[in-house]
N, C-alpha and C positions, 0 to 999 in steps of 0.2 A: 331577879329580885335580890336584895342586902340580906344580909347575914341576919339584921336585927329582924327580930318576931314582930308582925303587925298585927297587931289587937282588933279586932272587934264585935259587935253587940250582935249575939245569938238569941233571937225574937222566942224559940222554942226554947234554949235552956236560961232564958233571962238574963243570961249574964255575961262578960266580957270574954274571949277564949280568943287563944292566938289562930288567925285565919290559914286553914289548909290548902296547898296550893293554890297560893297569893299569887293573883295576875294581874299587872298593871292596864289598867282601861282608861276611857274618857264617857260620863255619862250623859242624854237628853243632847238638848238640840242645843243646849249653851255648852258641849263638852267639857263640863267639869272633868277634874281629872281625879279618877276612884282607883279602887284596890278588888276587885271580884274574888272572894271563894268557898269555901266551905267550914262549916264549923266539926271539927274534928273527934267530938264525942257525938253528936246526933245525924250528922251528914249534911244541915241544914244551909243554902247559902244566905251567904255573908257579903253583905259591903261596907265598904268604909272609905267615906270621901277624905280627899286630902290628895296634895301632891308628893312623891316620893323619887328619889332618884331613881328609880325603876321606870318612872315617866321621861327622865330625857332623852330625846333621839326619837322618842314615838311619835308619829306622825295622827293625828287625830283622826283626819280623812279614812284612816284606813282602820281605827281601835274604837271609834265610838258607836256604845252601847244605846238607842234608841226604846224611851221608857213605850209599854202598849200603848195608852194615846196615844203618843206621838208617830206610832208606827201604822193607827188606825189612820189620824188623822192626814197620813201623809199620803198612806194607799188611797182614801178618798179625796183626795186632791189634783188641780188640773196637772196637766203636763205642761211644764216652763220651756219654751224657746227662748232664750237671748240670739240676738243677732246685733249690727251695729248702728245702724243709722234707725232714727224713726220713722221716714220714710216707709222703709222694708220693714218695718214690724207694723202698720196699718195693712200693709197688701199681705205679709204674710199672715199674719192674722185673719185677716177676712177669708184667707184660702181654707184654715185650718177650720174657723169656728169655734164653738164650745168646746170644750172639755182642753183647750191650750189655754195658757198664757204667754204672750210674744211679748217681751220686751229691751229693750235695746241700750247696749252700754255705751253709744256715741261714741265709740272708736275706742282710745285706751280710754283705762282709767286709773292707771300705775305708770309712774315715769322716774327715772332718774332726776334726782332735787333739782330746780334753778341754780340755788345758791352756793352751793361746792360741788365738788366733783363727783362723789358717789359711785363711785370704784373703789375699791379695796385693793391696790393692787399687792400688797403686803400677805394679800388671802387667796390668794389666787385669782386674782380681778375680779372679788366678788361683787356684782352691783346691790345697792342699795336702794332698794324704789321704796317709793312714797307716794301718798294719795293727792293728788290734789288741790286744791279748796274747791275748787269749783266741780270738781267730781266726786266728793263725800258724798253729797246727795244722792246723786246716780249709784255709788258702790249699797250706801244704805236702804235704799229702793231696792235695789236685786237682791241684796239679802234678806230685804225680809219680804219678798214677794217667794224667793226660793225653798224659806222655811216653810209656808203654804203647800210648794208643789209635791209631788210624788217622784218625779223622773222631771230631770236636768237636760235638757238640747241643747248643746252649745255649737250656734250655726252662724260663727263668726266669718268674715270670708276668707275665700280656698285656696288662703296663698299665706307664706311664710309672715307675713304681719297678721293676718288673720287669727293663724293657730297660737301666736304670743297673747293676741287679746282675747282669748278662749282662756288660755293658762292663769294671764293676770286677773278674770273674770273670777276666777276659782280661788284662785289664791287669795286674793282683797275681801270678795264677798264671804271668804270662811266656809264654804259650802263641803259640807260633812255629811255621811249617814243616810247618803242618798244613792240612789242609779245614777249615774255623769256619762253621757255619749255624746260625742263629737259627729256631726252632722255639716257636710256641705252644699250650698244649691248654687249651680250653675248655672243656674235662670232662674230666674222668679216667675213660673207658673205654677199651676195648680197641680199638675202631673210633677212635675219635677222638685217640688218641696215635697208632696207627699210621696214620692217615691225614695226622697232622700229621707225622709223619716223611715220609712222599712226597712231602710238598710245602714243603721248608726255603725260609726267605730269606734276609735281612741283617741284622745289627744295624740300627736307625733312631734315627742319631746326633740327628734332630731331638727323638724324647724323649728321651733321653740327655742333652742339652743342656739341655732343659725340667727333667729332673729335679734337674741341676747348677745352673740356675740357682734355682730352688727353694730346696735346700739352704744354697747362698751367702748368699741374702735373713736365711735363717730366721737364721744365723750372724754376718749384719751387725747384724741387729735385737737379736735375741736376748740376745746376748755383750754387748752393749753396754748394754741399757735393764735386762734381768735384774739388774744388783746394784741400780737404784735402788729395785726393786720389793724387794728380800731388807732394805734400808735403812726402807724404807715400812710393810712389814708386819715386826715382829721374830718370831725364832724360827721362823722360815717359809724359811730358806734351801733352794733348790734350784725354788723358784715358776718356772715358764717365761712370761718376756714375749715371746714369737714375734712373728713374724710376722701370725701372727693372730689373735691375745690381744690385741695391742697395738692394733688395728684397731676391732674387736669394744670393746673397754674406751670407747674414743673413741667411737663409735657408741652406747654406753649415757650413758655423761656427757654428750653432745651433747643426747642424747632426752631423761634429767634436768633439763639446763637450760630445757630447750622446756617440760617441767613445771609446773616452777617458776617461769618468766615468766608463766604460763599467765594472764589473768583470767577468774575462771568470769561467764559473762553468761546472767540466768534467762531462761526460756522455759516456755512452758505447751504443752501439747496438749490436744484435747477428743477423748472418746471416746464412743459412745453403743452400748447395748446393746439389738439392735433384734432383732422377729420378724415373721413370718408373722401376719395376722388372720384365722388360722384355728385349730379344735380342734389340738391335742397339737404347737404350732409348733416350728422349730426356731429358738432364740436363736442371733445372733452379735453380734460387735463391730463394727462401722465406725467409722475415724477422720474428722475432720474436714479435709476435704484443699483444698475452694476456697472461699472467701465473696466476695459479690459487693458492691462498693465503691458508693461513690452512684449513679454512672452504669451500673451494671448490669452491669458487669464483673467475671467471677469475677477472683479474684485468692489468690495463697497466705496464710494465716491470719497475720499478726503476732504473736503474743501474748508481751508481755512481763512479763507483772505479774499476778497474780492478777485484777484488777478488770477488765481487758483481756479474759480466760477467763471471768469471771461475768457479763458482758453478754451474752455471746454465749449462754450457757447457759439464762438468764433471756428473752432472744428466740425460743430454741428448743423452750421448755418445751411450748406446745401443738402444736410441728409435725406433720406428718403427712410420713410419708417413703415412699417408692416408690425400686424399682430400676428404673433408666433402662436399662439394658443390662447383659448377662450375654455374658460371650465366655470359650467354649471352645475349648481347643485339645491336642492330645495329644504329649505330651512322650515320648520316647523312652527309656529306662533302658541304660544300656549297661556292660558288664562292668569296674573298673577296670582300667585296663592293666597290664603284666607287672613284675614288682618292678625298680625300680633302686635300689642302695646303699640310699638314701635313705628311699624308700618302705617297704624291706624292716626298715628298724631301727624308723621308725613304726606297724608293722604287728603287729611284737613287742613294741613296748613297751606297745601298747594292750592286746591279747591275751594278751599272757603277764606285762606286769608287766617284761619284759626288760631290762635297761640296753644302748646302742651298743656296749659292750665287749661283754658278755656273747655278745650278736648276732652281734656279726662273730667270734667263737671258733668258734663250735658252725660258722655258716656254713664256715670257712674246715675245720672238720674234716669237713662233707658235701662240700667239694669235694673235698676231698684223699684220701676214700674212707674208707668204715667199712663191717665185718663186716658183710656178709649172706651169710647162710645158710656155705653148701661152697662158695664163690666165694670167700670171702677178701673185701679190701677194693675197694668200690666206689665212685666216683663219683655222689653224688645228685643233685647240682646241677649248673650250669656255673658260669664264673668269676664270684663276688658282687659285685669292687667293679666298677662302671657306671655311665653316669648316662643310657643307651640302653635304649630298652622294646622295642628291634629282636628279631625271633626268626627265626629262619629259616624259611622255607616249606616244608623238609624236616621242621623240626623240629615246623611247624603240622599239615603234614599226618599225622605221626606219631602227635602226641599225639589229633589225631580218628579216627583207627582204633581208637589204645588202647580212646577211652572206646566208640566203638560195639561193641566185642565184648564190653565187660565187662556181665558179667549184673549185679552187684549196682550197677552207674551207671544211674541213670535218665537216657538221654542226650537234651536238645532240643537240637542243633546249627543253628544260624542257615545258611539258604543263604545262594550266593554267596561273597564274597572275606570271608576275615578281616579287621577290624577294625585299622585302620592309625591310631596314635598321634603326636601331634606331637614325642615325643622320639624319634624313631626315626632311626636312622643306620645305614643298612647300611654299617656297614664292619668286616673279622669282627675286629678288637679292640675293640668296641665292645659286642660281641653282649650282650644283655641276660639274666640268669639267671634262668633257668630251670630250673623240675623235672624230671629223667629220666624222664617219668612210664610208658617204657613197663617201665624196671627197678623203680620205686617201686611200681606197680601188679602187677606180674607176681612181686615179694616181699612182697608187701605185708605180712601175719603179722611177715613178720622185721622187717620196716624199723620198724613201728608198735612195735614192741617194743623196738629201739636209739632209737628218737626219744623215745619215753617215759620210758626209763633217762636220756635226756640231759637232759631237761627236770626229771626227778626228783633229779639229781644237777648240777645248774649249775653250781655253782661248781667243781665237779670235772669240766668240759666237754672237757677235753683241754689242749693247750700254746697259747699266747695266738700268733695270729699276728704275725706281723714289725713290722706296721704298724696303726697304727688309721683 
């Protein structure tokens, strides 16, 4: 606190008296900013609103005083889930029932301006976000649905952009004076939301910070090199030179010029098509792999020039050839591992012809739950973007019961431990996607029937997710 004396009205001795340790607060659900203490001849407290230099640098979130209403009113209030899409807050919703509120902040709803650059770099590349126009609504909606609730879930998703729009969530919406736990589900079922409710954390300001600095990079690079490219190509305004356009670009113009330096230098091979001297032989090829120099020393083939290849073919013409050795050895086949990101957009583009976009749509609406059967909306999947082929040993053991009861699976299960991949990271935001196979199996009729309509109607696959 200042030096100067802060004054105020003692209810018990009526009159003004300077306040005994004077501590700078924020009062009620609008955070007024007060003065809390004690009146000095009776003991009595004391407040007195107004802001003071004592208030700068106070963070309100963590100083605001909640009057009794508002503390009754809050304790009797639902419990707020935010998540992102609406989609997932009708299925989560229906999981939870009464006493939640589930609602959904449509991806961000804080961004770096359109119109300048919104970097500070002067301040340490501070960014400067702003609200939208098109997402005031949304931000004012969760604020005043949040002043209703008692306890804050913010169940954004469980990857490095997720916990940003968890952060911006809090920050836009003003949300003070309350419980705040950070909550992830890796599937959208019934067990796995309400399991992730029993077990809340923290925001994790370190991707937070990853995803901030992220965005900065893309806004340094971007904002700046984007008009020479809109310059470069005409009629093409609005081209994005990113961050990683701009990388990727040089990475191709480097490997161009490697091209083009290139000098092509000839070389020959010799091949000879050999059998068996016996009835019905089988032919194959052998290359030529060592020739042996004056002194007797095999040595690898030179051949640079045709006439270099016609000698050797001309010395070879009456040979007689035998195999020296035969070595066998038995290779093992193993299942590829479980889809990440990655894998899964290559797996559909070979097989279905799919574009990345398309992929990650359909993907991001089996996570967020579609119609099966009188249940309503399901979870198929768990979370798709990864780059972890981790699964859990609950979820191993699960899917090998599935398939031993099922009559129409012809099941060989391998004994021993499953099969452990080198991108595997047990850490559960990390968890690698997977099929629900024992809801996909146990619907199956139904599911085979929405997955069909989906693949038959693509481009009409549902709403594009947030992010690519």
């Amino acid at each position: 606190m200042t030096d100067e004396p802060i004054l105020g009205y003692c209810v018990k001795c009526r009159e003004k008296r300077e306040i005994a340790s004077p501590q700078a607060v924020f009062m009620g659900e609008q955070s007024r900013p007060a003065t809390k203490g004690t009146c000095p001849v009776c003991g009595t407290n004391v407040t007195r609103f107004g802001r003071t230099p004592a208030h700068e640098g106070l963070d309100p979130a963590k100083h605001t005083i909640a009057s009794k209403a508002a503390k009754q009113r809050k304790a009797s209030g639902p419990k707020m889930v935010i998540v992102e899409s609406p989609a997932k807050a009708r299925t989560v919703g229906r999981f939870l029932g009464r006493g939640y509120s589930v609602e959904a902040s449509v991806g961000h709803i804080r961004d770096l301006p359109a119109n300048r650059m919104g970097v500070d770099v002067e301040q340490d590349f501070e960014p400067r976000y702003v609200i939208p126009s098109k997402k005031k609504e949304v931000v004012k909606k969760l604020r005043a649905r949040a002043q209703q609730a008692s306890e804050l879930y913010l169940a954004t998703d469980p990857d490095r952009e997720g916990e940003a729009i968890a952060w911006h969530v809090l920050q836009a919406a003003k949300i003070r004076g309350k419980p705040v736990h950070r909550v992830t589900f890796h599937e959208i079922t019934p067990q796995a939301v309400k399991a992730a409710l029993a077990a809340p954390g923290s925001l994790d300001m370190d991707l937070v910070n990853a995803q901030q600095a992220r965005r900065v990079l893309d806004r340094l690079v971007g904002y700046q090199v984007s008009p020479v490219l809109w310059k470069a190509i005409k009629g093409r305004r609005g081209l994005s030179a990113g961050r990683v356009q701009t990388v990727a670009l040089r990475l191709v113009v480097d490997r161009e010029r490697e091209i083009e330096a290139f000098v092509p230098v000839e070389y020959w091979s010799i091949e000879a098509l050999l059998a068996q001297q016996i009835d019905d032989p089988i032919p194959f090829w052998a290359q030529l792999w060592r020739i042996a120099d004056a002194e007797g020393r095999l040595q690898e083939p030179d051949l640079k020039n045709r006439d270099d290849a016609e000698a050797i073919v001309q010395a070879l013409e009456n040979a007689l050839y035998w195999v020296e050795r035969v070595d066998q050895e038995r290779k093992p086949r193993y299942p590829p591992p479980p889809f990440t990101t990655s894998t899964m957009q290559q797996a559909a583009a070979k097989a279905l012809d799919f574009t990345p976009k398309l992929t990650m749509r359909i993907a991001q609406q089996l996570y967020e739950g579609i119609k099966v059967g009188d249940e309503g909306n399901v979870g198929l999947i768990t979370y798709m973007r990864t780059d972890s082929t981790y699964v859990a040993p609950e979820a191993q053991a699960a899917a090998r019961e599935v398939i031993l009861r099922d009559d129409e699976v012809v099941a060989v299960l391998p004994e021993g431990d499953p099969l452990r991949y080198a991108l595997e990271l047990p850490l559960e935001q990390l968890q690698s996607m997977r099929v629900n196979l024992a809801r996909v199996l146990e619907k199956r009729p139904t599911v085979k029937k929405v997955l069909e309509a989906i693949i038959e109607y693509k481009e009409n696959a549902g709403p594009e997710p947030r992010r690519e």
